[in-house]
RODO-2510 file (C-alpha; in nm, 4 decimals, decimal comma):
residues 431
     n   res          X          Y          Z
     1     x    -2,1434    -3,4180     1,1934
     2     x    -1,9938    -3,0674     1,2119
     3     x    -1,7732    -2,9682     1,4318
     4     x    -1,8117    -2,7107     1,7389
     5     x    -1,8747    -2,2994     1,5462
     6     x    -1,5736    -2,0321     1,5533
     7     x    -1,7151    -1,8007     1,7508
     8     x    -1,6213    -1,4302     1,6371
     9     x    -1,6361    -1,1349     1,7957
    10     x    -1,6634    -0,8080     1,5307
    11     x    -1,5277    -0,4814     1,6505
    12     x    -1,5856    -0,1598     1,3973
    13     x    -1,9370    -0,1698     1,2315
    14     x    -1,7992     0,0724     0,9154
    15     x    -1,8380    -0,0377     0,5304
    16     x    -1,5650    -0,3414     0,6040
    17     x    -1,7551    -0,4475     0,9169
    18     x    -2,1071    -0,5012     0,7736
    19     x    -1,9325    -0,6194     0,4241
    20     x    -1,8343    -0,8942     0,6717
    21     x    -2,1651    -0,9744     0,8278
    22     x    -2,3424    -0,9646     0,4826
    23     x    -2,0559    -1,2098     0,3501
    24     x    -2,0953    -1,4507     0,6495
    25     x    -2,4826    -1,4382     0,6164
    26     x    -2,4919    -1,4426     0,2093
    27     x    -2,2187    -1,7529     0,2169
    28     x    -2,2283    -1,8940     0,5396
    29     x    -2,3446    -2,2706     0,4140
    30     x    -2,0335    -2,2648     0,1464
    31     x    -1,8059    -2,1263     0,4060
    32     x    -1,9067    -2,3754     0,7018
    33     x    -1,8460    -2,6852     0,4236
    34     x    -1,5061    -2,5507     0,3304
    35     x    -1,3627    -2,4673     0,7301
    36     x    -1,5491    -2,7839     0,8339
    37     x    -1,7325    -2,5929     1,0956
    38     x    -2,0110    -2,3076     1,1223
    39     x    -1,8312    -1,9500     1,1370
    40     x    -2,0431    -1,7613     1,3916
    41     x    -2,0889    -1,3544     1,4885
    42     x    -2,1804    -1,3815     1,8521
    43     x    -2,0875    -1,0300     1,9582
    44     x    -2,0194    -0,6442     1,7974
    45     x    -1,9212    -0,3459     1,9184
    46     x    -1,9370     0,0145     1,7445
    47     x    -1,9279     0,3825     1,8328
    48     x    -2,3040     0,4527     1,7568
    49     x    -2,5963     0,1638     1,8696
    50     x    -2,8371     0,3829     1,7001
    51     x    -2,6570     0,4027     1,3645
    52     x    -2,8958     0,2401     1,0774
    53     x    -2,6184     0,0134     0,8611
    54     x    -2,8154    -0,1667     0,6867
    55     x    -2,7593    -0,4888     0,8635
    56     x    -2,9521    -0,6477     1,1119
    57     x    -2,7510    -0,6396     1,4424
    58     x    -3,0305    -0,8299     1,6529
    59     x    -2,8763    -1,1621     1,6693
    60     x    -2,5717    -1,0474     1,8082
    61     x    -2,4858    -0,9538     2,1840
    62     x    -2,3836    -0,5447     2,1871
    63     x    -2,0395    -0,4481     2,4146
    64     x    -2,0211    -0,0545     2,4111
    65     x    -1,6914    -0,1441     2,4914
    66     x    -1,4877    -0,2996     2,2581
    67     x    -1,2384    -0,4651     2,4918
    68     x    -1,5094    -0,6643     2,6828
    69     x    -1,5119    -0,8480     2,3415
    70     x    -1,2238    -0,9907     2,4611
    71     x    -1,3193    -1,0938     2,7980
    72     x    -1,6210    -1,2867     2,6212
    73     x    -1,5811    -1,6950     2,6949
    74     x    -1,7933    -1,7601     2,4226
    75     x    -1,5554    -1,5650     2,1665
    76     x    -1,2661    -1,7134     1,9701
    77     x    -1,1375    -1,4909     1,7364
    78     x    -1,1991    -1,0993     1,7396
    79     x    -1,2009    -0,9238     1,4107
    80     x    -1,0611    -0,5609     1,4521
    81     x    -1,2509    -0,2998     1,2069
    82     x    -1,1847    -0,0010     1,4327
    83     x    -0,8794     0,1435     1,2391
    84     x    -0,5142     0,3410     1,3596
    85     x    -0,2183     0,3047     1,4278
    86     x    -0,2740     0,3419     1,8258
    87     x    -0,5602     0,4002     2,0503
    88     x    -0,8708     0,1739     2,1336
    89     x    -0,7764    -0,0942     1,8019
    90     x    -0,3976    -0,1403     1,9494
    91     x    -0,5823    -0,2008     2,3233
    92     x    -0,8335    -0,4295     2,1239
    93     x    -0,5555    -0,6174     1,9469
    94     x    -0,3002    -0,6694     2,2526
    95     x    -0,6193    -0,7700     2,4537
    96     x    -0,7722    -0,9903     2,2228
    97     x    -0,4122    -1,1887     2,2125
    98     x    -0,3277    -1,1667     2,5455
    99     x    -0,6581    -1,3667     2,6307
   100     x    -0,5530    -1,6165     2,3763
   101     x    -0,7800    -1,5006     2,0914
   102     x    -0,6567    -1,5136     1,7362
   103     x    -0,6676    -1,1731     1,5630
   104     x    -0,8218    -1,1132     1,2538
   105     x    -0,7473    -0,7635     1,1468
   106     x    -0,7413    -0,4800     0,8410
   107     x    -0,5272    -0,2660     0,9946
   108     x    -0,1975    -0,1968     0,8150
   109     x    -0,1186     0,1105     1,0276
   110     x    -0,1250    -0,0607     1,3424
   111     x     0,0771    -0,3608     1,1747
   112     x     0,3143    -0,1090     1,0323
   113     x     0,3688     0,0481     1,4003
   114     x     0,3123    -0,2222     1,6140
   115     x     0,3393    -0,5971     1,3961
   116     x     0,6376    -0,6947     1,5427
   117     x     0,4862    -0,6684     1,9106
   118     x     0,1730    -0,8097     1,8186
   119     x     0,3515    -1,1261     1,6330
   120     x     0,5992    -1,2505     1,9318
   121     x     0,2465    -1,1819     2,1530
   122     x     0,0605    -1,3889     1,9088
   123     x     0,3304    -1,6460     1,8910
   124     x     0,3660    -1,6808     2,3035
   125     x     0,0426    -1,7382     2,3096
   126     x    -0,0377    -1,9555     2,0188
   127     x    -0,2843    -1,8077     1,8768
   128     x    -0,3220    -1,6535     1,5012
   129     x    -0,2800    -1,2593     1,3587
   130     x    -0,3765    -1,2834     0,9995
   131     x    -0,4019    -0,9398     0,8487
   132     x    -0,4962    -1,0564     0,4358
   133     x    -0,7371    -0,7306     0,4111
   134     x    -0,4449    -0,4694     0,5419
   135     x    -0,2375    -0,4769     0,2315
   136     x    -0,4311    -0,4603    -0,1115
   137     x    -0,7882    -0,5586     0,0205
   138     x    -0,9371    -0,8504    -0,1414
   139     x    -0,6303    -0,9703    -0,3619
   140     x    -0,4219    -1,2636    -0,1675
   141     x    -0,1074    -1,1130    -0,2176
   142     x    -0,0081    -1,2083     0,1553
   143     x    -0,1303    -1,5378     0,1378
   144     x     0,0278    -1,5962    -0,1704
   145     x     0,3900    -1,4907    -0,0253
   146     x     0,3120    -1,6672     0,2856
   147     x     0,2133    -2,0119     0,1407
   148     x     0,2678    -1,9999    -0,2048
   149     x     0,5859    -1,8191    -0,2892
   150     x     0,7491    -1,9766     0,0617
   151     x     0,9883    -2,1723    -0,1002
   152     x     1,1642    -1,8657    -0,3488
   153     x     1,4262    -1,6068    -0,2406
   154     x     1,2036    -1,3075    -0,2937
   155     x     1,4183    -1,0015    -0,5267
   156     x     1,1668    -0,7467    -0,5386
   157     x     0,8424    -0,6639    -0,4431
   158     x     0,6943    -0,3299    -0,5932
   159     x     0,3201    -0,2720    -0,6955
   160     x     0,0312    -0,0001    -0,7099
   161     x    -0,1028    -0,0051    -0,3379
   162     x    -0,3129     0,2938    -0,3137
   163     x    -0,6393     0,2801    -0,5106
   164     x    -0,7225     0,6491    -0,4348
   165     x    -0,4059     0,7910    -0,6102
   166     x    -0,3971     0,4978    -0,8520
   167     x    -0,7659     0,6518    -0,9431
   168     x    -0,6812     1,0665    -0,9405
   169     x    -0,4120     0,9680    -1,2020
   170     x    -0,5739     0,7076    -1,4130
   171     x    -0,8334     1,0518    -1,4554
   172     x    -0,6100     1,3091    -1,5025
   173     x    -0,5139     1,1120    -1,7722
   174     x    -0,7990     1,0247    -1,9345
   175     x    -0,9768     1,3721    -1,9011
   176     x    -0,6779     1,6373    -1,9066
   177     x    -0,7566     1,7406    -1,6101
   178     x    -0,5626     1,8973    -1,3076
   179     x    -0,4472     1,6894    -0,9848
   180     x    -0,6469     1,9566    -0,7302
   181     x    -0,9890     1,9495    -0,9705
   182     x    -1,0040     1,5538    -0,9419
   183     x    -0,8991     1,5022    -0,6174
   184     x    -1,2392     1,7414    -0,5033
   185     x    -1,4371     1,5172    -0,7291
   186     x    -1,2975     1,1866    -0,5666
   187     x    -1,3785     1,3298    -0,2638
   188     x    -1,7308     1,4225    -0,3572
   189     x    -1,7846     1,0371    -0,4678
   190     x    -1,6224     0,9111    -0,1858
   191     x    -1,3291     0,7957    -0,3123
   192     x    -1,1148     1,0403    -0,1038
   193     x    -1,1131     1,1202     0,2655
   194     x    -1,2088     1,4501     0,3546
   195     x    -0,8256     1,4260     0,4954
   196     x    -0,6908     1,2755     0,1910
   197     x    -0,3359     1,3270     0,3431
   198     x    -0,2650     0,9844     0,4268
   199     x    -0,3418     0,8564     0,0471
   200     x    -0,2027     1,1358    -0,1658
   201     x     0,1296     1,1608     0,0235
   202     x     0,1846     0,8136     0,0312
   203     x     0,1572     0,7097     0,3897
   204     x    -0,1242     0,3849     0,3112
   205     x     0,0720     0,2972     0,0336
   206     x     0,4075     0,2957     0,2796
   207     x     0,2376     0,1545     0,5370
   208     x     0,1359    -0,1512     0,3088
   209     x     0,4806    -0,1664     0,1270
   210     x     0,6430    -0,2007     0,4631
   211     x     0,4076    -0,5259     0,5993
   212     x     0,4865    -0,6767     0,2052
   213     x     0,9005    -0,6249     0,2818
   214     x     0,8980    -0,7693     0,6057
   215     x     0,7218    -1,1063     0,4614
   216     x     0,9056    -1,1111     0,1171
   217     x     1,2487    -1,0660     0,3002
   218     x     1,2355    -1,2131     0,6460
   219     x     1,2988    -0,8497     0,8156
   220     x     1,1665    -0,6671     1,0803
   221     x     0,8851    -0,4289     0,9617
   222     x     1,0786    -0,1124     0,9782
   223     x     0,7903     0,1638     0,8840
   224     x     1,0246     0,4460     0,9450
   225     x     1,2703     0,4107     0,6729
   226     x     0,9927     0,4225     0,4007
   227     x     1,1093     0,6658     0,1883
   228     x     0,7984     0,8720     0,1217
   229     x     0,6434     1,1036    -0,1508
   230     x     0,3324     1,1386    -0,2762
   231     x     0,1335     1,2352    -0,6328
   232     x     0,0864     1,6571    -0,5230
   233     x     0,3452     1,7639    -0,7305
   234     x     0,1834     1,5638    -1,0752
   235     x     0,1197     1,7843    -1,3144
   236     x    -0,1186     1,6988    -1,5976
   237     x     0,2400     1,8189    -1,8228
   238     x     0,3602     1,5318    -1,6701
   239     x     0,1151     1,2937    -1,7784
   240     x     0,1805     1,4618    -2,1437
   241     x     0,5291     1,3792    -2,1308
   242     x     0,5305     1,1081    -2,0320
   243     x     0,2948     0,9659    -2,2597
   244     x     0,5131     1,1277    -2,5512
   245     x     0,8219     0,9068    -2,4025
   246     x     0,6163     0,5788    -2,3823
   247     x     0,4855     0,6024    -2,0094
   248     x     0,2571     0,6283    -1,7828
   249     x     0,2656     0,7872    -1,4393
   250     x     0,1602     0,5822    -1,1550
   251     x     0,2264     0,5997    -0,7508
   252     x     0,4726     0,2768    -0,7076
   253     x     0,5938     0,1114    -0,3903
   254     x     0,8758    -0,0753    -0,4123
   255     x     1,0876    -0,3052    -0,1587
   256     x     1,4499    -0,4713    -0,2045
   257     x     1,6828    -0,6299    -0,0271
   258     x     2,0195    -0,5416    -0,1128
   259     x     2,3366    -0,6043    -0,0132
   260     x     2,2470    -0,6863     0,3679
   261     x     1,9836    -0,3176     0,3517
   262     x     1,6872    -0,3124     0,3308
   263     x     1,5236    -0,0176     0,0388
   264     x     1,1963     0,0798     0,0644
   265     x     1,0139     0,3723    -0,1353
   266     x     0,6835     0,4751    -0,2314
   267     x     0,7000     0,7346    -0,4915
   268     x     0,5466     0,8274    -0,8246
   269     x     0,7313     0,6419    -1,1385
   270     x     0,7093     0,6649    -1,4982
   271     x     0,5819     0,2866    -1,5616
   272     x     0,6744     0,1468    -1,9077
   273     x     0,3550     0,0669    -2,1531
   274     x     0,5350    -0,2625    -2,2253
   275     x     0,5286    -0,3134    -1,7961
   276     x     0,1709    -0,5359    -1,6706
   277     x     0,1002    -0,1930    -1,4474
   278     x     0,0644     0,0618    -1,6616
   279     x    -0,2618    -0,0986    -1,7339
   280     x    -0,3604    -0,1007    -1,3622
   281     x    -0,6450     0,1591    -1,3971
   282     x    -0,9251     0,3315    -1,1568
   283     x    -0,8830     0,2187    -0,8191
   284     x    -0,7300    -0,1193    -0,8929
   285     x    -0,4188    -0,2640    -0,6771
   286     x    -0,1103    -0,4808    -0,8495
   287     x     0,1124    -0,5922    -0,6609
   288     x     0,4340    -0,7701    -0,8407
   289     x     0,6605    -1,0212    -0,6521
   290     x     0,9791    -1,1826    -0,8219
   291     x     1,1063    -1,4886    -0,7256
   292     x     1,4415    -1,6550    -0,7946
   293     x     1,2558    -2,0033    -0,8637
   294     x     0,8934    -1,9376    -0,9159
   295     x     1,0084    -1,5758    -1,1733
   296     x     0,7145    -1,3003    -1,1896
   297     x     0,4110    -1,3158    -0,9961
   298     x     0,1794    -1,0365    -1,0659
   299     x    -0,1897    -1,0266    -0,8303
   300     x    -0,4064    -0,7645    -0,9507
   301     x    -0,7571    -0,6813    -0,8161
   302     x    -0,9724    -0,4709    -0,6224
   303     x    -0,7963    -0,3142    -0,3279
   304     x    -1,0834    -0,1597    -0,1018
   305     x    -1,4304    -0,1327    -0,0595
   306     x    -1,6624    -0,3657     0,1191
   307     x    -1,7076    -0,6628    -0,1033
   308     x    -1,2737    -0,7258    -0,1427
   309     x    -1,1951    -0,6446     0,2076
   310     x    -1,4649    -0,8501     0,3752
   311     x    -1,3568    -1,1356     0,1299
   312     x    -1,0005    -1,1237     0,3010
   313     x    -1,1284    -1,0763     0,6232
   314     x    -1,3665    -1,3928     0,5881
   315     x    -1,0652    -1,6061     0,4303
   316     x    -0,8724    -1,5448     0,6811
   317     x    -1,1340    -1,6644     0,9378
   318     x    -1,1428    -2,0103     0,7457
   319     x    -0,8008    -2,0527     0,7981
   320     x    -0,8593    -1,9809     1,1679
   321     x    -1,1431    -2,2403     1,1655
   322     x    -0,8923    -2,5259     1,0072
   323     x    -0,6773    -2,4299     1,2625
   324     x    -0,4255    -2,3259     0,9489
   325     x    -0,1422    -2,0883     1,0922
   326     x     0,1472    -2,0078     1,1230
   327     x     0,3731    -1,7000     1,2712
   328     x     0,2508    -1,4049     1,1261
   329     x     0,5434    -1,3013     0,9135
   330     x     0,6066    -1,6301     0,7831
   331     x     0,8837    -1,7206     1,0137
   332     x     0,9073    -1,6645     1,3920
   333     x     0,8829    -1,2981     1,5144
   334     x     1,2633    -1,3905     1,6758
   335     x     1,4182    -1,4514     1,3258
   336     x     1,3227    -1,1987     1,1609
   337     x     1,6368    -0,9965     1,0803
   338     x     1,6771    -0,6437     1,1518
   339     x     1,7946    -0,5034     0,8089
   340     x     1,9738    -0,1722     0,7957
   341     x     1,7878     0,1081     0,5533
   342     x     1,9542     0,1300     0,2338
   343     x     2,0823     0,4308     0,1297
   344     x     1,8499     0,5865    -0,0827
   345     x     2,0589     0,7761    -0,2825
   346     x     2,3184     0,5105    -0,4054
   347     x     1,9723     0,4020    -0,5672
   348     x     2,0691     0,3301    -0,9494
   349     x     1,7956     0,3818    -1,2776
   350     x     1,7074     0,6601    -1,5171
   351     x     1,5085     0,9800    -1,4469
   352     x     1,2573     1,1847    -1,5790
   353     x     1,3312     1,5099    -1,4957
   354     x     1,0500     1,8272    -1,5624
   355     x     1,2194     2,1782    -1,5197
   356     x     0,9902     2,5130    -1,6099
   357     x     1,2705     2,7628    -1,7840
   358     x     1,2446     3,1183    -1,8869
   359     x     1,1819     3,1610    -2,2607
   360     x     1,5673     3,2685    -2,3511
   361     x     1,8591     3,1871    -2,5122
   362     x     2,1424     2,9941    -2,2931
   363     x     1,8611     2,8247    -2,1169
   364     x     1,9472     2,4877    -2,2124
   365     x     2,3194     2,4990    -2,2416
   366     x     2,3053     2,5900    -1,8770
   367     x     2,0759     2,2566    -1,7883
   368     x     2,2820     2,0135    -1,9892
   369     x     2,6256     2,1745    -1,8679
   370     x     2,4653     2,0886    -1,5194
   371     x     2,4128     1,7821    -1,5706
   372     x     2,6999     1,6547    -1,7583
   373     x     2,9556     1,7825    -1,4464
   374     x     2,7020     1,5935    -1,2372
   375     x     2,8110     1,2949    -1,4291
   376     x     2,4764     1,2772    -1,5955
   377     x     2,4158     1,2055    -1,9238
   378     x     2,0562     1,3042    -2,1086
   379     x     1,9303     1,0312    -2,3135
   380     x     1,6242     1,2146    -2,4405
   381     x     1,4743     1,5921    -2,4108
   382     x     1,1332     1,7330    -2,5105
   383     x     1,0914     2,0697    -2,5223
   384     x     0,7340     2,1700    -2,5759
   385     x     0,4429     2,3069    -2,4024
   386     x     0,3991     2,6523    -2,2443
   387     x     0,3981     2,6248    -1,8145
   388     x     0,1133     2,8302    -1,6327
   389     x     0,3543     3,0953    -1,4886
   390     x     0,4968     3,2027    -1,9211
   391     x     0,7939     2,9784    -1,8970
   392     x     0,8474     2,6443    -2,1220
   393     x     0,8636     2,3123    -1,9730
   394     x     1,1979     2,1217    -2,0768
   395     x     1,1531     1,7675    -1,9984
   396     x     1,4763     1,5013    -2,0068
   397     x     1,4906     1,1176    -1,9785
   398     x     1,8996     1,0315    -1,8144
   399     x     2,0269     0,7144    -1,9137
   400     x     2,1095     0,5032    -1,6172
   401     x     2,2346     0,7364    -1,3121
   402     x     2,2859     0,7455    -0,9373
   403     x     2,0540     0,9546    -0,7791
   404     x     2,2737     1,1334    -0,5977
   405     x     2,4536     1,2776    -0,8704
   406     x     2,1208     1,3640    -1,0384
   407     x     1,9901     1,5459    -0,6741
   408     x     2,3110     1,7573    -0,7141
   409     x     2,2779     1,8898    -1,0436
   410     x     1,8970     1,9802    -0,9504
   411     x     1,9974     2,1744    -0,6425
   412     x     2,3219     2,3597    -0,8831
   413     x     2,0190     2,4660    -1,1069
   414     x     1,7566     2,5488    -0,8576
   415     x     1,9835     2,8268    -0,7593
   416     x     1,9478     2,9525    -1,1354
   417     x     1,7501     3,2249    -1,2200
   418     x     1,6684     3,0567    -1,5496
   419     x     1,4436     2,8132    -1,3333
   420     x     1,1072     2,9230    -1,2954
   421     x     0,9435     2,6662    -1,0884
   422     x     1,0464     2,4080    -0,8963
   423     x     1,2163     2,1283    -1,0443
   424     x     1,0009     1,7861    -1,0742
   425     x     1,2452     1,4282    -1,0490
   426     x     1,0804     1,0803    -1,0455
   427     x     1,2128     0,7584    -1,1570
   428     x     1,1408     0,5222    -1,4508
   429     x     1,0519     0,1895    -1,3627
   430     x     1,2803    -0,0453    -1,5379
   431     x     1,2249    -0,4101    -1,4777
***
């Protein structure tokens, strides 16, 4: 005999939403053997009733209003599609808890924001907030720090979270062409909001890095001290170079805890050929986790879309059904440590630094004397390629430097008039 359905309630009928009803319908014999009980939609709510999506929405009762789906007796867990960081999905998720549903959700901006709340809520009341499809869609890289790595000291945790800017650079690469000409196209395929702010600067990738920092180190999730910056300032040059030196450029997030701080960046690196993520291409995710027992753990795989994110959504619903959980940042909300921010620039490694120079003699004499009373030293220089605006692009690899003392010679020579653009810095990822 089975036992008794979960009874779910789906808010936010969007790509993820009906990936989820077409997941539950296509699988729902497998899935009911493997939670031991029938997972049931009972009840939906959307913006738009009349919307065509491709699913059939008669079985299921219709709330206009998304919070009645928490009122619902018949309900036991309510998945929240609706999206941001505030409004009707942080009513929806505070409800949904605070009736003593658990909380299935994808959103990493509301976790980023708000997971702290909604985790000591969750625990008070017993109940379960499982977010697997906020951070990398369909890859288990939170179960697999959850459960799996649970037992290690986690070092590091860096990876490729953003599939948009992970796909603008992978083709810029491939077809020489400029950041602004393929972000339009990846906007024309869909691959880019018409807003593509929150991708190309960064923000989903921070967002997700902070959620992965808090469960690899036991802290707080502390959104705010993301150090930010996102892929505008690529050049396809820089793509050139860096090939040349043995890289390629992709938008990294990276988390450590060090010394009692907590560092957290998101920022475009030169990766190593050598490294497992330079061959992260398209609109894959990687995320890499080092443990002191367990040693390199790399999960790679599809990162949005319907298919990946209903797949976490739906294995996170099993667990529900087992009754399989346990505070939502692996150890109660109340231990969680509140980390200081690092300071960002005591960070250590090498730099590639990009500077378009007037065509003249002295040029370079003036860079590397800026450098070396920064206490920089220049392990390799290219100097090739013509810049846009007539000047020449002179492109350096440092050996191992703080990055203060590399920010100061930059802002000595952006005073120059030798420098005819802006200078470009980004790190070289060297582990």
């Amino acid at each position: 005999t089975m036992a008794e359905p979960l009874n779910i309630a789906l808010a936010g009928l969007g790509t993820v939403g009906t990936g989820v009803i077409r997941l539950i319908e296509t699988n729902a014999a497998l899935i009911a053997r493997r939670a031991r009980r029938p997972i049931r939609i009972v009840a939906v709510s959307a913006r738009d009733r009349t919307k065509d999506r491709g699913v059939d929405l008669a079985p299921y009762v219709w709330e206009d209003d998304p919070t009645q789906l928490t009122r619902r007796e018949d309900v036991d867990v309510v998945v929240e599609l609706v999206g941001g960081s505030d409004g009707p999905a942080l009513t929806l998720a505070r409800n949904a808890i605070a009736n003593g549903k658990a909380l299935v959700t994808a959103n990493k901006a509301m976790l980023a924001h708000h997971g702290l709340e909604l985790a000591t809520l969750a625990e008070s009341k017993r109940t379960a907030l499982k977010y697997e499809a906020a951070v990398a869609g369909g890859i288990p890289v939170i179960k697999g720090l959850r459960e799996g790595a649970a037992a290690n000291v986690i070092e590091r945790i860096y990876g490729i979270l953003n599939g948009t800017c992970n796909y603008i650079l992978s083709r810029m690469e491939a077809e020489r062409l400029p950041f602004g000409e393929v972000l339009a196209d990846a906007q024309r395929l869909g691959f880019a909001e018409a807003d593509p702010s929150f991708d190309i600067d960064g923000i989903d990738a921070a967002h997700k890095l902070s959620i992965l920092a808090s469960l690899a180190f036991g802290a707080r999730v502390d959104f705010g001290h993301v150090a930010c910056e996102g892929i505008r300032a690529v050049e396809s040059a820089d793509i050139d170079h860096a090939a040349a030196l043995g890289f390629r450029i992709k938008l990294i997030g990276l988390a450590a805890a060090e010394g009692g701080a907590l560092f957290q960046r998101v920022h475009p690196c030169l990766v190593s050929l050598k490294h497992p993520l330079a061959h992260v291409d398209g609109s894959l995710n990687a995320v890499v986790a080092e443990g002191n027992f367990v040693g390199r753990l790399l999960f790679q795989g599809r990162g949005a879309g319907e298919g990946p994110t209903a797949s976490a959504v739906v294995a996170d619903l099993i667990d529900v059904a087992r009754g399989e959980f346990g505070p939502a940042f692996a150890m109660p909300a109340a231990r969680l440590s509140k980390l200081p921010p690092a300071d960002q620039l005591a960070h250590e490694g090498r730099f590639y630094l990009r500077l378009t120079v007037a065509d003249r003699p002295g040029v370079l004499a003036e860079i590397t004397a800026a450098l070396r009373d920064a206490g920089v030293s220049i392990e390799s220089l290219i100097q090739r390629g013509v810049a846009a605006n007539g000047g020449v692009y002179v492109v350096m690899v440092t050996h191992s430097a703080v990055e203060r003392q590399v920010r100061a010679a930059l802002s000595v020579l952006a005073g120059s008039d030798s420098l005819t653009g802006a200078p470009m810095m980004m790190h070289i990822l060297d582990f």
